[in-house]
Z-matrix of the N, CA and C atoms (Angstrom, degrees):
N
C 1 1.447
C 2 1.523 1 110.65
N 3 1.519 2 115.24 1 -32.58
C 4 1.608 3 103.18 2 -161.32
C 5 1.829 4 80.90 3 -93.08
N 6 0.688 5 152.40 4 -21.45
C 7 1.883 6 141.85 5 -179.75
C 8 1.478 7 96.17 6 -80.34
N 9 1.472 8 143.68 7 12.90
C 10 1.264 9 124.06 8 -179.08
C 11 1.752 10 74.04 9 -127.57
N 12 0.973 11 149.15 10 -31.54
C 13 1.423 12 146.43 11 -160.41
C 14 1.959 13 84.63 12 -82.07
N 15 1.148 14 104.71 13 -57.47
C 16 1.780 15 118.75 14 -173.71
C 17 1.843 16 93.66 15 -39.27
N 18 1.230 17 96.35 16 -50.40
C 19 1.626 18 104.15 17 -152.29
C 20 1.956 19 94.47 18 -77.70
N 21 0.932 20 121.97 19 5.93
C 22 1.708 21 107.24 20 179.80
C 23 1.044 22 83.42 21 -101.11
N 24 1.557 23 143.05 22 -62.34
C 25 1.711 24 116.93 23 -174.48
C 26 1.621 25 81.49 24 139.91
N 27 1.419 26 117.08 25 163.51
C 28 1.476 27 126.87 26 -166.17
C 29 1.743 28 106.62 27 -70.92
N 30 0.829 29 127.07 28 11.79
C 31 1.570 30 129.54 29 -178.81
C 32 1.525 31 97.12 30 -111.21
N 33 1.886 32 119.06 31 19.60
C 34 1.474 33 88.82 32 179.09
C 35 1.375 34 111.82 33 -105.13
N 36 1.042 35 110.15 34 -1.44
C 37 1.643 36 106.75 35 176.59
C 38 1.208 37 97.88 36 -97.65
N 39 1.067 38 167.90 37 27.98
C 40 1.331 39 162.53 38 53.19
C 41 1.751 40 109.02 39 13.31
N 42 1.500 41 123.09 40 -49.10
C 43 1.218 42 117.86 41 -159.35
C 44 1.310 43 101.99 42 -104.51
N 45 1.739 44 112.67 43 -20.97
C 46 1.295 45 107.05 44 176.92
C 47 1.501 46 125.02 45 -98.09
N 48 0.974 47 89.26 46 3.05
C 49 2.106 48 104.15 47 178.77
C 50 1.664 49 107.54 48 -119.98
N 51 1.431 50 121.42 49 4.47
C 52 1.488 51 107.92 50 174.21
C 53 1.635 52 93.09 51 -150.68
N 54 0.739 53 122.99 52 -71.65
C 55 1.757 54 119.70 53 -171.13
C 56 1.706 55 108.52 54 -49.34
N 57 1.533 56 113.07 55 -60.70
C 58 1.567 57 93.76 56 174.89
C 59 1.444 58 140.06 57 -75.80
N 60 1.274 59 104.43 58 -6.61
C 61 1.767 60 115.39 59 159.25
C 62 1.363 61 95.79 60 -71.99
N 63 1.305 62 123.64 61 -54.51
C 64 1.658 63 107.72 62 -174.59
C 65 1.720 64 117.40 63 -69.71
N 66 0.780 65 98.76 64 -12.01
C 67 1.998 66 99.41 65 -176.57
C 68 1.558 67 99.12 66 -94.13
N 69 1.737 68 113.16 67 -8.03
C 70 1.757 69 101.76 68 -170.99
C 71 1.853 70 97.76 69 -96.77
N 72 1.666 71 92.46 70 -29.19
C 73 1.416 72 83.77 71 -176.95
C 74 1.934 73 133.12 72 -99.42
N 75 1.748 74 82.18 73 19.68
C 76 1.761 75 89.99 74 174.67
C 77 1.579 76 96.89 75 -114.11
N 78 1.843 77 114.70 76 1.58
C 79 1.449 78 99.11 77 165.02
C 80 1.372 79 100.64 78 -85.74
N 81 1.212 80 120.31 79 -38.57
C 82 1.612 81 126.49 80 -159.01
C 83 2.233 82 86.14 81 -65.90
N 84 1.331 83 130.38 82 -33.59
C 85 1.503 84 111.07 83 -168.04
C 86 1.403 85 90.95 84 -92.10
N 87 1.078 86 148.90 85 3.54
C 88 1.454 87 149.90 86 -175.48
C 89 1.505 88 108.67 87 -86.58
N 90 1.915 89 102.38 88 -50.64
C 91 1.650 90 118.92 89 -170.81
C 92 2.162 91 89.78 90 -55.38
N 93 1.598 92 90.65 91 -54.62
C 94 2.161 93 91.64 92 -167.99
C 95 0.859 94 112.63 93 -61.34
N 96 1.705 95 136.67 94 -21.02
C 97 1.120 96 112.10 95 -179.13
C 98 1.395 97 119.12 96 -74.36
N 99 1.353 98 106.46 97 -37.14
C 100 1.620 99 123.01 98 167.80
C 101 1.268 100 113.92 99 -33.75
N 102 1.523 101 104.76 100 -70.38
C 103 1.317 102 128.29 101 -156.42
C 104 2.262 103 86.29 102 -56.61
N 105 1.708 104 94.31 103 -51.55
C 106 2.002 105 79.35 104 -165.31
C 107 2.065 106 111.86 105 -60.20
N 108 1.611 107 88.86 106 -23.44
C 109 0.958 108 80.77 107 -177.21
C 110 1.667 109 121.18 108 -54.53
N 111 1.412 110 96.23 109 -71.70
C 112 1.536 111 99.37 110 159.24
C 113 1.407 112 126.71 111 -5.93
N 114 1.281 113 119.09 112 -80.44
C 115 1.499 114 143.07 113 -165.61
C 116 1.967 115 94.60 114 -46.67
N 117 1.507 116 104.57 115 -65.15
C 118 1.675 117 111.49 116 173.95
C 119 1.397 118 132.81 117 -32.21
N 120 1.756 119 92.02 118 -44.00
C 121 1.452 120 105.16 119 169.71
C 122 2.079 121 117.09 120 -80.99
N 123 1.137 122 90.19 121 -37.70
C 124 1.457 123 92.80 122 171.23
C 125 1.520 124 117.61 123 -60.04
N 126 1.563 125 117.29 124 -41.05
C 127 1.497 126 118.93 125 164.86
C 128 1.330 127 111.51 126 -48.07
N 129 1.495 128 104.72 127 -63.33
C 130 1.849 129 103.66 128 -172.64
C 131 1.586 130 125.16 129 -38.39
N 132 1.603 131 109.63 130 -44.06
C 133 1.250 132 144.49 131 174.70
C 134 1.385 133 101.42 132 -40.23
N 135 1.832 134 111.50 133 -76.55
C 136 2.104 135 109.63 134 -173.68
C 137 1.375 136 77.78 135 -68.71
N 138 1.482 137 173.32 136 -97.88
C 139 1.320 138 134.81 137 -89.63
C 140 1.386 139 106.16 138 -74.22
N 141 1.550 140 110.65 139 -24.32
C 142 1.538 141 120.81 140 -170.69
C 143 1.447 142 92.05 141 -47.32
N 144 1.248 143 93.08 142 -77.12
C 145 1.870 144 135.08 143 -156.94
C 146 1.318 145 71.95 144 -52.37
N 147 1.592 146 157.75 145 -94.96
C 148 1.392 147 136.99 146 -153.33
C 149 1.487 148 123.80 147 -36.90
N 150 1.758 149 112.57 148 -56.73
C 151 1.261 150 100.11 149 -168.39
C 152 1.938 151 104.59 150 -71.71
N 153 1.584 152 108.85 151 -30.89
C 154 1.534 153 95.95 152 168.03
C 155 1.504 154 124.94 153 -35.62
N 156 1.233 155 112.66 154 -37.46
C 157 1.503 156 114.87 155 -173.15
C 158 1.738 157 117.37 156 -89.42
N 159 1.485 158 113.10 157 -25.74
C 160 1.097 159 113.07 158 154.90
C 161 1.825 160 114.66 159 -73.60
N 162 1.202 161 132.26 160 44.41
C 163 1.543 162 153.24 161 173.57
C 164 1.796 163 92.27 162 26.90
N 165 1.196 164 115.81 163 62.15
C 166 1.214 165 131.27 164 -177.03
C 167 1.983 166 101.21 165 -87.56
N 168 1.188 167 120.80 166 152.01
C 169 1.485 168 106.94 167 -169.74
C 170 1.738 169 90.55 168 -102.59
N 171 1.168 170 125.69 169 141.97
C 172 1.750 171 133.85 170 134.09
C 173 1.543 172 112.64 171 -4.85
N 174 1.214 173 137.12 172 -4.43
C 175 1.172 174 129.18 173 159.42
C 176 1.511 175 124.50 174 -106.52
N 177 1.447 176 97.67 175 -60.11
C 178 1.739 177 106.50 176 151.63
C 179 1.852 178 118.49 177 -37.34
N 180 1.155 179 99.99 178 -51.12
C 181 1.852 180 91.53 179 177.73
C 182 1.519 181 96.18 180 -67.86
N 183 1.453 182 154.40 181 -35.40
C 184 1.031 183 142.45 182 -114.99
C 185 1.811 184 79.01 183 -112.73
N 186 1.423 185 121.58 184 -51.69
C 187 1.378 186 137.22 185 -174.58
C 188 2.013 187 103.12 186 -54.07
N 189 1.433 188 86.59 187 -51.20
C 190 1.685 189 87.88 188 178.75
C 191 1.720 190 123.07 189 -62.86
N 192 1.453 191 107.22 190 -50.52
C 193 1.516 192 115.61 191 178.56
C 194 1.362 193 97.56 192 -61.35
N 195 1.421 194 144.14 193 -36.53
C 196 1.273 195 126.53 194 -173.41
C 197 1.737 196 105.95 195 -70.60
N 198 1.102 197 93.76 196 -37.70
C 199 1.927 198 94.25 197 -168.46
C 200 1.601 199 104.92 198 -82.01
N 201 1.148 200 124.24 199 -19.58
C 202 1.529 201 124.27 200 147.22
C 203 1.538 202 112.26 201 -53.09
N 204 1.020 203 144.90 202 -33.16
C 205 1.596 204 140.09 203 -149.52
C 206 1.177 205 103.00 204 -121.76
N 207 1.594 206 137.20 205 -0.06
C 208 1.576 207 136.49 206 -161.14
C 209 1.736 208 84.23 207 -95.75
N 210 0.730 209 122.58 208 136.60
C 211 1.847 210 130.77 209 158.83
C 212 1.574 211 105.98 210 -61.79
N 213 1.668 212 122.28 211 134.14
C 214 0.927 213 121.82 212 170.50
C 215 1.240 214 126.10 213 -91.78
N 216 1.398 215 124.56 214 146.15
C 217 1.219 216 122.85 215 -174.47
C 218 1.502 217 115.46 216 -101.58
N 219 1.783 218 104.79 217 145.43
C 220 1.206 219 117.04 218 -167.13
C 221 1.981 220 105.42 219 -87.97
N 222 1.156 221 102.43 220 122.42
C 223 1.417 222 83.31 221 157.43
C 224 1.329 223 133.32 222 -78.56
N 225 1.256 224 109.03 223 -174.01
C 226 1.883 225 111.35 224 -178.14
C 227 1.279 226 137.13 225 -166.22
């Protein structure tokens, strides 16, 4: 290990103690955002497919998914 560390040249502990912890952990916040993103849209998706099956009309789902997605406000 230390003759392959030798062999990148004096900038490698530099690259291996700050740049690749940082390049692992803006893939690793890149993969979650995806991944929540995903998951959010997949929720929206069965609520569809639920109220569809409760014979809900295209307006009613349209009224509900919006009032699901508004941010609630805190009072104070």
């Amino acid at each position: 290990m230390t003759e392959f560390v030798q062999a990148l040249g004096p900038h490698a502990a530099w690259v291996l103690g700050f740049a690749l912890p940082g390049v692992i952990i803006a893939c690793v916040a890149i993969g979650a955002g995806c991944w929540l993103s995903y998951r959010k849209r997949k929720m929206e998706i069965e609520l569809k497919h639920a109220l569809v099956e409760r014979g809900m009309s295209a307006d009613e789902i349209e009224r509900i998914m919006k009032a699901t997605m508004e941010p609630v406000e805190k009072d104070e």
